[in-house]
Backbone as a printed PyTorch tensor [residue, N CA C, xyz], in Angstrom:
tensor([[[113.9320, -51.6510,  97.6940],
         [112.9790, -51.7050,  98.7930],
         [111.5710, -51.6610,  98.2060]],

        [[110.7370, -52.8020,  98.6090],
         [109.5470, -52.2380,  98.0260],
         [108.7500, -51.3450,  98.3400]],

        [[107.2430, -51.4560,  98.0310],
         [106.6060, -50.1650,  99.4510],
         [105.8050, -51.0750, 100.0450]],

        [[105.9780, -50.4580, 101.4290],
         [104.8930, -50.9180, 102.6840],
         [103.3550, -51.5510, 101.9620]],

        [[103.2530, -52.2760, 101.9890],
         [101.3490, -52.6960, 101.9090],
         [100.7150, -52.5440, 103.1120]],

        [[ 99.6800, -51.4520, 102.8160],
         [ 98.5850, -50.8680, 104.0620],
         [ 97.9550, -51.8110, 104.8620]],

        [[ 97.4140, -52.1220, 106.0230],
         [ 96.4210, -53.0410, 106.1620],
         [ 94.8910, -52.5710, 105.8890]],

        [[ 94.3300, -53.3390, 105.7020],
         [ 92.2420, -53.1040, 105.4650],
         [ 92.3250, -52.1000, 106.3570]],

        [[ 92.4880, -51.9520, 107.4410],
         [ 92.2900, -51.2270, 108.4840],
         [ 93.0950, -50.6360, 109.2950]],

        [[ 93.2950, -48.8900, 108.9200],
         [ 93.9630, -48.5480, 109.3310],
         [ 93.4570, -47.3690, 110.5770]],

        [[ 94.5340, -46.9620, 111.0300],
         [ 94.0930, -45.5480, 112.0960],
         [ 94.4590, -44.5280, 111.4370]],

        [[ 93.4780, -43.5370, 111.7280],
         [ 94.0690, -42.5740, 110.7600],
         [ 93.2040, -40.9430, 112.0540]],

        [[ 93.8780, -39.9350, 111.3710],
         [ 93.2280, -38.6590, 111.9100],
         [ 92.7650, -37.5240, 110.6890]],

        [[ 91.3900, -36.7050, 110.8120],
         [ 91.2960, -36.2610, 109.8880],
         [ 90.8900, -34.8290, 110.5840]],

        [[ 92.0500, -33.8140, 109.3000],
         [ 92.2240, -32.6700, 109.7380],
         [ 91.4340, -31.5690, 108.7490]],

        [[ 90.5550, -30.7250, 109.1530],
         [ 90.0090, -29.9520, 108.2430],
         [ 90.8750, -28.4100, 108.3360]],

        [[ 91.1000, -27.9050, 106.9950],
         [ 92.0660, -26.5660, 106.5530],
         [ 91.0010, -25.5370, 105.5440]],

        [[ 90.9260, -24.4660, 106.3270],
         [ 90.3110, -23.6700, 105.3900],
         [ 91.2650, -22.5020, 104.3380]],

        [[ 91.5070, -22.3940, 103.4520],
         [ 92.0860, -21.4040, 102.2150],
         [ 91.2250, -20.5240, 101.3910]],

        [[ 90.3850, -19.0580, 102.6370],
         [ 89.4940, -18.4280, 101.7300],
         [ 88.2580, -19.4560, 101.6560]],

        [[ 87.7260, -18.9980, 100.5940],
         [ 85.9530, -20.1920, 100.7820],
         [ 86.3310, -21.7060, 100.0990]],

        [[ 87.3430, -21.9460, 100.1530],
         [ 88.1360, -23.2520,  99.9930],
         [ 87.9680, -24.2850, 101.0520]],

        [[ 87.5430, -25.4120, 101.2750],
         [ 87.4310, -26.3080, 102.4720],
         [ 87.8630, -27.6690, 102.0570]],

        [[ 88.8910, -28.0720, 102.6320],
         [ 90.0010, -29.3890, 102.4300],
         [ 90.0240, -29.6910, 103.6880]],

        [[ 89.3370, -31.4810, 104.0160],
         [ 89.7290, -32.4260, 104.6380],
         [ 90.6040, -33.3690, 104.1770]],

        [[ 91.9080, -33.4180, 105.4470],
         [ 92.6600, -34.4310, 104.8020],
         [ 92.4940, -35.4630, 106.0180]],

        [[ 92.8320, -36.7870, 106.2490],
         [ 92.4060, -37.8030, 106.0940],
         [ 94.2400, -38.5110, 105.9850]],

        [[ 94.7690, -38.4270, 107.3960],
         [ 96.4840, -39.0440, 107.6420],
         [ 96.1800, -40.6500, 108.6740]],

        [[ 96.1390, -41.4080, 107.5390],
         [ 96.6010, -42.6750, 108.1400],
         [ 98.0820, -43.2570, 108.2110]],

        [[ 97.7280, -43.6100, 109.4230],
         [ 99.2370, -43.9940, 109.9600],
         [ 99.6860, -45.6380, 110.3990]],

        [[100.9720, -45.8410, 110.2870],
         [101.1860, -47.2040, 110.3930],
         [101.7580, -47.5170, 111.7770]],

        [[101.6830, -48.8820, 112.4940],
         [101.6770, -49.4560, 113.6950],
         [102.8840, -48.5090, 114.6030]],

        [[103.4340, -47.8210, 114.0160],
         [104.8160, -46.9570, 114.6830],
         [104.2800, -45.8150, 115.0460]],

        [[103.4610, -45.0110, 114.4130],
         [102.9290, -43.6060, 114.1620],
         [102.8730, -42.8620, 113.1280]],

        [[103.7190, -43.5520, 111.9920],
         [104.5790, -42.5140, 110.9100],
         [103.0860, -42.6050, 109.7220]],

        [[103.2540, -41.2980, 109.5680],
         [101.8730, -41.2470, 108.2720],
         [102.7460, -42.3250, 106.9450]],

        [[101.1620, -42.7130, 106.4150],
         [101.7210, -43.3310, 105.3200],
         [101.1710, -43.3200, 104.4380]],

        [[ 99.3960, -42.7780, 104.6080],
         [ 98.6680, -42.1010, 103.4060],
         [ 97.9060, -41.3000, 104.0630]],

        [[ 97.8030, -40.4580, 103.0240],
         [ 96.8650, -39.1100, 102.7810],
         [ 96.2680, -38.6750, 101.8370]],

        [[ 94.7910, -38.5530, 102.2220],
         [ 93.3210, -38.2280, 101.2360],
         [ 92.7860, -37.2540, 101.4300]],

        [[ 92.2340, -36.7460, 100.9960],
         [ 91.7120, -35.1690, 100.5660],
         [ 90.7550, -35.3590,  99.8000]],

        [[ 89.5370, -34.5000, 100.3930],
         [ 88.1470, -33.5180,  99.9350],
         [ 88.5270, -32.9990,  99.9200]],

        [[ 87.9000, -32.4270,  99.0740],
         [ 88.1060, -30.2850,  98.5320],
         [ 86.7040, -29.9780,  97.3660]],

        [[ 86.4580, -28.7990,  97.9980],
         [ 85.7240, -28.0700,  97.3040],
         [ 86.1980, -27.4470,  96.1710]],

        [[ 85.1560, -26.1870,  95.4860],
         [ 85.7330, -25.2310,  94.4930],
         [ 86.4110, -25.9300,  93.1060]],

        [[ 86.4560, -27.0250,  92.9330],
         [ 87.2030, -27.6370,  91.3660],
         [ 88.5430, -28.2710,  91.9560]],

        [[ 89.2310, -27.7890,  93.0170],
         [ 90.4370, -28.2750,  93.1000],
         [ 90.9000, -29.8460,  93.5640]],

        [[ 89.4840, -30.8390,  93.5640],
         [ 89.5890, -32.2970,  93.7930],
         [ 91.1390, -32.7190,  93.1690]],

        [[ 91.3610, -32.4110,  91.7260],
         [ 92.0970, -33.4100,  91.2360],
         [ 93.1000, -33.1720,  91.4640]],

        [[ 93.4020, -31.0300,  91.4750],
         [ 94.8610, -30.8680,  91.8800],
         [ 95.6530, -31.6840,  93.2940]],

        [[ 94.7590, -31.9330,  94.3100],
         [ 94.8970, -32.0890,  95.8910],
         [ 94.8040, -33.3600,  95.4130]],

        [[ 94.4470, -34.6830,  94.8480],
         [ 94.7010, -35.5230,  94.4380],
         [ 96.0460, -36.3950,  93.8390]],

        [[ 96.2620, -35.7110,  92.7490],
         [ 97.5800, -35.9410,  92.7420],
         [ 98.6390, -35.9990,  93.6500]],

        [[ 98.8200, -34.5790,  94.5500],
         [ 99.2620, -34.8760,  95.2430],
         [ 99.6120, -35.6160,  96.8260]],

        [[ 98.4190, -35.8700,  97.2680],
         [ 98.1110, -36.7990,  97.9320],
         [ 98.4390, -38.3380,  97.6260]],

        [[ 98.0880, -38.4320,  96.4820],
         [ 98.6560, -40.0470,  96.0100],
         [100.2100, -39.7750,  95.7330]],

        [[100.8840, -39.0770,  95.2610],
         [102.3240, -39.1480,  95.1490],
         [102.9600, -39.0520,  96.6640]],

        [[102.3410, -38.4510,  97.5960],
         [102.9870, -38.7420,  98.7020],
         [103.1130, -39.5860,  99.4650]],

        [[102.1330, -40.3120,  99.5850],
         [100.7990, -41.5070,  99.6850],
         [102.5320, -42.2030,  99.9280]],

        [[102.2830, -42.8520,  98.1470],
         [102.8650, -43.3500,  97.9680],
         [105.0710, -43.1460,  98.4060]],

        [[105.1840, -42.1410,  98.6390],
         [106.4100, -42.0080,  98.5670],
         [106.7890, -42.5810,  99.9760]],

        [[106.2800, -41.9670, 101.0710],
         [105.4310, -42.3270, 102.2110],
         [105.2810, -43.9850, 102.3090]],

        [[104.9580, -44.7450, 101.5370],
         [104.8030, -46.1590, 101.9400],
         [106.3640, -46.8310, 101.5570]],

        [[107.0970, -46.1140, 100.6500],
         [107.9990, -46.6480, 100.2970],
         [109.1560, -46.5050, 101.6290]],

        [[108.9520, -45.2600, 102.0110],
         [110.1620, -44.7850, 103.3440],
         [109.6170, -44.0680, 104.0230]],

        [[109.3660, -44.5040, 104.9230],
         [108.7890, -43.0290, 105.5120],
         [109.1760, -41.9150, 106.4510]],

        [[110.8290, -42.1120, 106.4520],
         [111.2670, -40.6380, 106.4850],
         [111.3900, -39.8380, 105.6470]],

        [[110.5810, -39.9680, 104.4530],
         [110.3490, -39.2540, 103.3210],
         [109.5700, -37.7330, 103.3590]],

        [[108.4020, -38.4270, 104.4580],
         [107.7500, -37.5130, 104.6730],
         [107.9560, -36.3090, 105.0270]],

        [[109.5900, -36.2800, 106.0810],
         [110.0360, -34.9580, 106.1980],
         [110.4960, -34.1150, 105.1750]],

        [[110.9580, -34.6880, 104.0980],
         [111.0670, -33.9780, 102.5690],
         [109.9950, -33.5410, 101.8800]],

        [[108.8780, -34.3830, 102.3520],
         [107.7960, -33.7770, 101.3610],
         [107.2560, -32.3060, 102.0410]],

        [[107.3440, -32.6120, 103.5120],
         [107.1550, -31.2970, 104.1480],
         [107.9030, -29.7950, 104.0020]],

        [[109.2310, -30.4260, 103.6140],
         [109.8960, -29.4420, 103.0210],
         [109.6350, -28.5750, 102.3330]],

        [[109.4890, -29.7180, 101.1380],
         [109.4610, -28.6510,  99.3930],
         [107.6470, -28.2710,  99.4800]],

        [[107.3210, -28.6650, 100.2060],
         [105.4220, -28.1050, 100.1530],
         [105.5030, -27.1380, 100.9350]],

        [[106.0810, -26.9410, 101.9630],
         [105.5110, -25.7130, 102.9290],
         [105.8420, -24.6750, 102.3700]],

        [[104.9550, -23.6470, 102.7170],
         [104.7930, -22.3820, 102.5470],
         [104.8540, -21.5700, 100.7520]],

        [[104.5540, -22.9650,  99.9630],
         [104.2860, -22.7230,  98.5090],
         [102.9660, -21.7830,  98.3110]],

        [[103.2920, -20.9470,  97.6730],
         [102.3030, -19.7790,  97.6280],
         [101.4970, -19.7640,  96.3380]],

        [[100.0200, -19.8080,  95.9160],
         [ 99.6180, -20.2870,  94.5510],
         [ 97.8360, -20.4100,  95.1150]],

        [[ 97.1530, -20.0990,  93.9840],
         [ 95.5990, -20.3390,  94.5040],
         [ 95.0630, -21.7290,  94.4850]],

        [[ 94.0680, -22.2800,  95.5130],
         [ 93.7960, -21.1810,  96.2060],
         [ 94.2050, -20.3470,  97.2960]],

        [[ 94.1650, -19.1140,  97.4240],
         [ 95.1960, -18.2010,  98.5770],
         [ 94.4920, -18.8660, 100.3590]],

        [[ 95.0700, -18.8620, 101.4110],
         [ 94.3370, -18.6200, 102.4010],
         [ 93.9490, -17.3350, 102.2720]],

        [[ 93.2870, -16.8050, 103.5630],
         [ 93.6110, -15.3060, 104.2670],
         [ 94.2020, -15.5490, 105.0840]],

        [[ 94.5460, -14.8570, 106.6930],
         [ 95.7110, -14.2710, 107.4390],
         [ 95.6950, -15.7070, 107.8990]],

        [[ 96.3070, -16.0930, 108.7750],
         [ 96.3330, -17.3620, 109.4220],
         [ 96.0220, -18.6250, 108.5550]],

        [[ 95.5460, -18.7290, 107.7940],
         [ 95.2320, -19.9400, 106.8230],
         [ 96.8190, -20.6190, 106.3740]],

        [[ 96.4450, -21.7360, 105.7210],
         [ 97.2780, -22.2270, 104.7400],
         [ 97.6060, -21.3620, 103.4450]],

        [[ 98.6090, -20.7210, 102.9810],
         [ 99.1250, -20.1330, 101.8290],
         [ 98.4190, -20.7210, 100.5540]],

        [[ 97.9850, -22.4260, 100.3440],
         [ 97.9910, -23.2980,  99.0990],
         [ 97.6830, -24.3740,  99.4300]],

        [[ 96.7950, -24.8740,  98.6940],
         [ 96.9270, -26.7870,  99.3770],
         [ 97.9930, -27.3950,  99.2700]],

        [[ 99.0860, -26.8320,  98.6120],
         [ 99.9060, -27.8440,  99.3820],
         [101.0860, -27.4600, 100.7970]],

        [[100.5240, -25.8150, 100.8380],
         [101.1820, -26.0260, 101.9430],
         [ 99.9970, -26.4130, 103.2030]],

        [[ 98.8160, -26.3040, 103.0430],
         [ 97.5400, -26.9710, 103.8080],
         [ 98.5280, -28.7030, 104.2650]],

        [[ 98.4110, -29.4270, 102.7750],
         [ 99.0170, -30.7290, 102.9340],
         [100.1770, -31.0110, 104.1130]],

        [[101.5470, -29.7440, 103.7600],
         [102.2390, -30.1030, 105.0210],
         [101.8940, -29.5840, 105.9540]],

        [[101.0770, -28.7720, 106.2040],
         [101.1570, -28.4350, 107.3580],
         [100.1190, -29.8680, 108.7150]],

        [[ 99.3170, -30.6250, 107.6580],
         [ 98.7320, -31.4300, 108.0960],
         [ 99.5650, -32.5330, 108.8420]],

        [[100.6800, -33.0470, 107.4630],
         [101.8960, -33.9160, 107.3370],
         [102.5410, -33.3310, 108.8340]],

        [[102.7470, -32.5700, 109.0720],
         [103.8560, -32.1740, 110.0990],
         [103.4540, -32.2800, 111.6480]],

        [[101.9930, -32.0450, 111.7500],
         [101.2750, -32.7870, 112.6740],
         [101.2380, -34.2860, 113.0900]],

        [[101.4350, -35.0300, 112.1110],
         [101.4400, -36.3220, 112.0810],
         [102.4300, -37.2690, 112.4010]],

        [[103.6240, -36.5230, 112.4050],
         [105.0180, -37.0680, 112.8290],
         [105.6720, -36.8320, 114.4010]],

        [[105.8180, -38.4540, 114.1020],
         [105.6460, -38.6990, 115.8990],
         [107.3860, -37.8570, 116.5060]],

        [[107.0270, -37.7680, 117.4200],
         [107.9980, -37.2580, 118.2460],
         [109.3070, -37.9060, 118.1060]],

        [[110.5790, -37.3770, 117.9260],
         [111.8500, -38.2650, 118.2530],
         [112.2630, -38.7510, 119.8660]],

        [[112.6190, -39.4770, 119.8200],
         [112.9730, -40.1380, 121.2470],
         [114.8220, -39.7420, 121.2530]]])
């Protein structure tokens, strides 16, 4: 299977997550169905490249299938690692990431 090719122009929603004095916008574009199929991230504090990586590996996993995405939500949520939230926050950017991801997935019929 190959992966999906994006169009120029996509729809997308962008969700801001705070972790402590940490501030990550992510940035879930979605394809003609609803299903996310990429995700971009700002971040403050140094952590650009970590939130990078993973954004493009999902990105991508995501264009290839995108009931993937419920796996990626999986193994990311509630991963615990700095930067910390406080009470209510995201645990980690990557559980910030799914928790964004999990918003984004359309309803089952």
């Amino acid at each position: 299977m190959a992966r999906k090719k994006l169009p120029a122009t996509r729809k997308g929603k962008t969700y801001t997550m705070k972790l402590g004095n940490v501030v990550a916008e992510f940035t879930v574009n979605k394809d003609e169905d609803g299903w996310p199929r990429e995700v971009i991230c700002k971040c403050n504090e140094g952590y650009q490249g970590h939130i990078d990586g993973m954004c493009i590996v999902s990105s991508l996993a995501m264009q290839e299938n995108r009931e993937i995405v419920k796996l990626i939500i999986k193994h990311l949520r509630y991963r615990n690692f700095p930067p910390f939230g406080n009470a209510g926050q995201p645990k980690s950017l990557s559980d910030a990431l799914a928790i964004v991801l999990e918003k984004c997935i359309p309803e089952e019929k």
